[in-house]
C-alpha positions in Angstrom: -56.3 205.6 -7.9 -59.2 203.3 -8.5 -60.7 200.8 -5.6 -62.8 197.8 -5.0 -64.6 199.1 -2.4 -61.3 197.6 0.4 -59.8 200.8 0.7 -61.0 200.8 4.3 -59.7 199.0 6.6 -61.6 196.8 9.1 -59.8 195.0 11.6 -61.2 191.3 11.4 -63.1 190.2 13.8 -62.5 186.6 13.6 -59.4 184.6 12.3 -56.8 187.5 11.5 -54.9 185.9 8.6 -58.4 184.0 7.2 -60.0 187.6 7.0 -57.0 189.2 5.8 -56.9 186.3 3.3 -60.1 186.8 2.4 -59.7 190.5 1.6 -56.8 190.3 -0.4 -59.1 187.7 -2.6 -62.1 190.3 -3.3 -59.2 192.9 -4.2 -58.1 190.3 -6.9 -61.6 190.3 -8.3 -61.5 194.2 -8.3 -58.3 195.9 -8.8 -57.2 197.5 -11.8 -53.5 197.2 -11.0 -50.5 196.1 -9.2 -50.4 199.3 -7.4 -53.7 198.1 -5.5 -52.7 195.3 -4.9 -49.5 195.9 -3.1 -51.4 198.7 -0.9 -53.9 195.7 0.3 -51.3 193.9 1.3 -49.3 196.5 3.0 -52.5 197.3 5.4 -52.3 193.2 6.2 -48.6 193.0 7.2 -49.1 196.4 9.1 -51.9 195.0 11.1 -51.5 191.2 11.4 -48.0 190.3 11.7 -47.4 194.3 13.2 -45.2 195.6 11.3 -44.5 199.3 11.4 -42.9 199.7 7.8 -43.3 197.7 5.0 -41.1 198.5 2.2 -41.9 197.4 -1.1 -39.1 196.8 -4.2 -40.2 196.3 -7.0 -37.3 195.0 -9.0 -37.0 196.6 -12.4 -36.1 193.4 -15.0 -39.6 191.9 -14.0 -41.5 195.3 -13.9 -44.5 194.8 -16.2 -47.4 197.1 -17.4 -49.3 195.0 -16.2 -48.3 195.0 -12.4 -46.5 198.3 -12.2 -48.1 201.1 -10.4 -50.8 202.9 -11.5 -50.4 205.4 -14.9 -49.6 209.1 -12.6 -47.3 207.3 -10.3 -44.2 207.8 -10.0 -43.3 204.2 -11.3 -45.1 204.9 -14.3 -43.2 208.0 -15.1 -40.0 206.4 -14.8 -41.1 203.3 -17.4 -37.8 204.4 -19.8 -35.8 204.5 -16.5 -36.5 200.8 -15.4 -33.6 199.0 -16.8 -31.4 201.4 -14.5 -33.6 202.5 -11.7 -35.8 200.2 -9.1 -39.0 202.0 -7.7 -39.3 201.2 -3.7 -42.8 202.3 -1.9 -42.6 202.0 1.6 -46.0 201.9 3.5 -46.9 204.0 6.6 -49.9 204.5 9.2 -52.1 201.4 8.1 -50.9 201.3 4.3 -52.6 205.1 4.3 -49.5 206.9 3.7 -47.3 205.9 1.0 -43.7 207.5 0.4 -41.7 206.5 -3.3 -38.3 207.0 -4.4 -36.3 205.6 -7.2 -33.0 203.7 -6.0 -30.2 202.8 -9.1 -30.7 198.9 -10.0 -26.9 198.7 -9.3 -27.4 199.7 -5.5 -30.1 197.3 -5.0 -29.8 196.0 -1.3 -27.7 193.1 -0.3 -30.8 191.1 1.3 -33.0 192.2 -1.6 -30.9 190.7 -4.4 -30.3 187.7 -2.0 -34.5 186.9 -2.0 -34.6 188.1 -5.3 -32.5 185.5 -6.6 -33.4 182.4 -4.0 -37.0 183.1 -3.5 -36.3 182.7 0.1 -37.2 184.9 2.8 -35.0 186.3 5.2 -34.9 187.5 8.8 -31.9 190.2 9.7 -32.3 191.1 13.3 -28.3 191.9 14.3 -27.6 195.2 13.9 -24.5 194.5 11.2 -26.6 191.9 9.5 -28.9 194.8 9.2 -26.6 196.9 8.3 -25.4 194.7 5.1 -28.0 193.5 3.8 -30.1 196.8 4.2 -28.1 199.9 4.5 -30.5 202.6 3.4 -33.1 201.2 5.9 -30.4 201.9 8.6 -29.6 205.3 7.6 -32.6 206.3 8.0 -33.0 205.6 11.8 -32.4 202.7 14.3 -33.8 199.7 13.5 -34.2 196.5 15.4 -35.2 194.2 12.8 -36.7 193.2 9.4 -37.8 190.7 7.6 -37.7 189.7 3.8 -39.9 187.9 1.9 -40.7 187.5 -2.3 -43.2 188.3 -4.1 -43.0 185.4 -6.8 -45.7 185.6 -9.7 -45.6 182.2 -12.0 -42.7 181.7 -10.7 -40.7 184.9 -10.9 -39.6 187.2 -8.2 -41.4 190.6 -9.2 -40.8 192.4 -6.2 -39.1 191.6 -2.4 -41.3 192.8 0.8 -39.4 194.2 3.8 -41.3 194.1 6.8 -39.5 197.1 9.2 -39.6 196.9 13.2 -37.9 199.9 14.9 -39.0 199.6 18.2 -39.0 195.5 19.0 -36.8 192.7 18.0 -38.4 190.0 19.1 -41.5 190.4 16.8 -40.6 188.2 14.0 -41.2 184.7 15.7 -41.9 181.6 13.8 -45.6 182.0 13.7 -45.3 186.0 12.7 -42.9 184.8 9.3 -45.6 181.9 8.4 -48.5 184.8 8.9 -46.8 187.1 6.5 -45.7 185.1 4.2 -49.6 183.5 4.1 -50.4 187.2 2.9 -47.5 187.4 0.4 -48.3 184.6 -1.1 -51.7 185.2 -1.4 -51.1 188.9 -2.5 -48.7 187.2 -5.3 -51.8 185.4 -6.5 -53.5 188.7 -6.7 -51.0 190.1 -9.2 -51.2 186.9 -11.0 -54.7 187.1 -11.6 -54.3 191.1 -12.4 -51.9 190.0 -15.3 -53.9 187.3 -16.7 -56.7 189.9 -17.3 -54.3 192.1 -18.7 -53.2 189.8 -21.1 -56.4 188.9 -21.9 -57.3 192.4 -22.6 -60.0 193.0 -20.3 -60.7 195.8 -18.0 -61.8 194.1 -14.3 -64.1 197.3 -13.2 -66.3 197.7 -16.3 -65.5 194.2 -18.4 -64.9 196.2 -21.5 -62.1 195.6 -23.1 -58.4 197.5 -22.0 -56.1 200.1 -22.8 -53.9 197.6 -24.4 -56.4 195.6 -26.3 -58.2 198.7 -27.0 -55.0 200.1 -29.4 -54.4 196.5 -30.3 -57.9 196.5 -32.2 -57.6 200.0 -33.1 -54.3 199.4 -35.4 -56.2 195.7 -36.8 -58.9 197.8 -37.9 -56.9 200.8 -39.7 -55.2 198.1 -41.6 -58.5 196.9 -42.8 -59.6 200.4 -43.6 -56.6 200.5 -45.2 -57.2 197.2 -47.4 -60.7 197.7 -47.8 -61.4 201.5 -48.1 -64.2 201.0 -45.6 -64.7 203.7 -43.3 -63.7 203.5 -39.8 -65.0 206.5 -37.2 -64.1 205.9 -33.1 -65.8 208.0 -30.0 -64.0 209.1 -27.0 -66.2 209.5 -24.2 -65.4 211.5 -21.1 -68.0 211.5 -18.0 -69.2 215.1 -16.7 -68.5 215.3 -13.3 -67.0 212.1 -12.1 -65.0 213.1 -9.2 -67.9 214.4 -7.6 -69.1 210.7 -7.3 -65.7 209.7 -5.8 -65.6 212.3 -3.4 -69.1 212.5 -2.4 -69.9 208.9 -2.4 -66.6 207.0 -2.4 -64.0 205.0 -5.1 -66.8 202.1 -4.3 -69.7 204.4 -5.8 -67.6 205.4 -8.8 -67.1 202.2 -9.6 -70.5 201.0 -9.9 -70.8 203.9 -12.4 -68.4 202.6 -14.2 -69.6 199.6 -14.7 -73.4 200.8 -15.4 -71.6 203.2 -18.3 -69.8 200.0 -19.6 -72.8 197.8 -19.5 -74.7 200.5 -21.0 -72.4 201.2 -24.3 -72.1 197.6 -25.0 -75.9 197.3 -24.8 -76.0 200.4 -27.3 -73.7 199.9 -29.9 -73.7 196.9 -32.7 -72.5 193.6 -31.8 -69.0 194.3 -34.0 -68.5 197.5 -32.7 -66.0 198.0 -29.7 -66.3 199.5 -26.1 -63.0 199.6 -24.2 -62.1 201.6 -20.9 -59.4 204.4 -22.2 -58.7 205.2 -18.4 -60.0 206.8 -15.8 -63.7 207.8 -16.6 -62.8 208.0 -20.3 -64.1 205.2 -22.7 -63.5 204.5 -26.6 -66.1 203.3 -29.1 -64.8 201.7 -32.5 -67.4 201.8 -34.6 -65.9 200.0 -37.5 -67.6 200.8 -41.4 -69.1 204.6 -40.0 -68.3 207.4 -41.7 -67.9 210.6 -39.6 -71.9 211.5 -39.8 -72.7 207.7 -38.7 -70.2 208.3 -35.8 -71.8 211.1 -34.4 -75.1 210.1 -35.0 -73.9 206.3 -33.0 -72.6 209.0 -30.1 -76.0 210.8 -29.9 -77.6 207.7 -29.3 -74.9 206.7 -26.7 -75.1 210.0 -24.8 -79.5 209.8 -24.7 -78.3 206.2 -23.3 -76.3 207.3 -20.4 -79.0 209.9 -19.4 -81.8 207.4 -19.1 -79.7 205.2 -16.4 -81.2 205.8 -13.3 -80.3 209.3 -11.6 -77.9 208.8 -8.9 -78.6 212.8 -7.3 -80.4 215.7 -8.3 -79.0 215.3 -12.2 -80.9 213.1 -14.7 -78.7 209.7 -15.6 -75.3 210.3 -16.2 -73.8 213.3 -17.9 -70.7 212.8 -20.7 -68.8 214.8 -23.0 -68.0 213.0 -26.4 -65.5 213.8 -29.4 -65.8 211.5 -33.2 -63.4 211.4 -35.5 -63.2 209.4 -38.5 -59.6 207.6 -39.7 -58.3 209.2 -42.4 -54.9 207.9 -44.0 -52.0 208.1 -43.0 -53.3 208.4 -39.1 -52.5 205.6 -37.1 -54.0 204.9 -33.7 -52.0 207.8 -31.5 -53.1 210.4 -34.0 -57.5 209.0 -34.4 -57.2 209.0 -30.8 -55.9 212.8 -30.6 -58.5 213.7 -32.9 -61.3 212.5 -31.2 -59.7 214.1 -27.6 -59.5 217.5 -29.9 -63.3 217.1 -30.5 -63.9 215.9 -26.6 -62.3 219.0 -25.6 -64.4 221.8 -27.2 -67.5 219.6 -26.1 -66.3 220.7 -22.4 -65.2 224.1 -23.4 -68.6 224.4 -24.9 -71.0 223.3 -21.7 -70.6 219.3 -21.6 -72.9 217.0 -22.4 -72.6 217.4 -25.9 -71.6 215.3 -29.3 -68.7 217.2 -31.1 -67.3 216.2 -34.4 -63.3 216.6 -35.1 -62.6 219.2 -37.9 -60.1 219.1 -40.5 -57.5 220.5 -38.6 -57.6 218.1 -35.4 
């Protein structure tokens, strides 16, 4: 999954809850989804108010695109499943080890829908109140208490926190509940802030513009192709050799790329044309009014771009792989896209770092 440079974690050195405040703020300004977010805040409650689980249920009526788990997880392969099944991560070993599993909405926990729907945390520490209000967590193995808390964004309950103890009952004090519920409530402003770029259609690594809004403007401008005849071409832009930066240099490193590639193919294209983060390393151009010659001839320049940013190893700049295809009616946005990956794909199969132009038969 992507990073903001938090994924390791430092035990504060000053005011435990201000630094683990302060932490979960800077992965606001960085993370690319809920899924980060929820992983920041499991390393807080593991470490500050000691937990030794934290179990994390996302409830499926509020589970939104834009603060479900990352696309490859296994929340996002359930997305058709939601209205029936509830995604639960539960957090191990520092928030470094991460187990899933899909529970059916109508078995959702006693305590769970009692948070859910007051918004109010709750401590069970008896081992029947346990028992009732959290009987998988019980079946699993002894446990001597756990506390609940929401996750409300704007207002809303998108997911309820259970903070596990197996070994010590007497952990949950007064001043333990306030802590986590300082870093709930500040990991709930997180998500907030996550969804507000969503909506707003901008990617928070590279400031182009996002999946979403990227197939929004897609479809506006096949329906002007459409009214005006115009031609409409789009690039799709895959970088050589990515993961080497991410395992070589860290999620941090590949970041920065990122946002040096963005930068870059704003800075090269015309002021009407497009630049939107596809996913991954993968970027789309919409170059409205170019035929398919003008599209390649926009992704040449793009590509001689990339290679004159600063090298970051041995390699000149940074290598990428690029596929054009120009709209031709009836495509719609799924089927331009599909032609330019066509076109990306024989520029890898042919040596990378090449321009390739979709064929007839894309």
């Amino acid at each position: 999954m992507g990073s903001s440079g938090t994924d390791t974690y430092e035990p504060a050195s000053t005011d435990p809850v201000l630094a683990g405040v302060r932490r979960l703020t800077l992965l606001a300004d960085a993370a690319g989804g809920g899924d980060e977010i929820y992983r920041g805040l499991a390393r807080e409650l593991l470490h500050t108010p000691g937990a030794e689980e934290v179990h994390v249920h996302h409830l499926a009526h509020e589970l939104t695109p834009a603060l479900a788990p990352v696309p490859g997880s296994l929340g996002a392969l359930t997305a058709g499943a939601v209205a029936e099944d509830e995604l639960v991560d539960v957090y191990l070993a520092e928030g470094e080890g991460r187990l899933s599993y899909l529970a059916p909405r109508s078995e959702r926990p006693g305590g769970v829908s009692w948070v859910a729907s007051t918004g109010r945390p709750f401590l069970a520490a008896e081992d029947r109140e346990l028992a009732a209000s959290l009987p998988r967590l019980t079946q699993s193995g002894p446990a001597k208490c756990a506390l609940l808390l929401p996750v409300a964004v704007r207002g809303d309950v998108q997911a309820v926190v259970v903070l596990v103890r197996r070994t010590d009952s007497d952990l949950y004090t007064e001043r333990s509940i306030e802590l986590a519920s300082t870093m709930t409530e500040q990991a709930a402003t997180a998500l907030a802030l996550v969804r507000a770029r969503a909506e707003a259609g901008t990617d928070p690594v590279t400031g182009c513009m996002n999946h979403r809004a990227m197939r929004r403007r897609l479809h506006e401008e096949i329906g002007r192709a459409v009214r005006t005849g115009a031609p409409l071409s789009c690039m799709l832009i895959d970088l050589d050799n990515f993961k080497l930066v991410n395992d070589r240099d860290g999620h941090a490193a590949g970041d920065r790329v990122l946002r040096e590639v963005g930068h870059a193919l704003v800075g090269e294209v015309r002021e009407f044309d497009r630049v939107a983060r596809y996913g991954g390393d993968e970027f789309v151009v919409i170059l409205s009014g170019a035929d398919l010659e003008a599209g390649a001839a926009a992704a040449q320049r793009a590509l001689a771009r990339l290679l004159a940013l600063p090298a970051r190893d041995t390699s000149p700049g940074i290598g990428a792989s690029i596929g054009v295809a120009q709209w031709q009616a009836p495509m719609g946005p799924d089927a331009l896209l599909q032609a330019c990956d066509a076109a990306l794909l024989r520029s890898k199969r042919t040596g990378k770092g090449r321009v390739t132009r979709a064929t007839a038969d894309s």
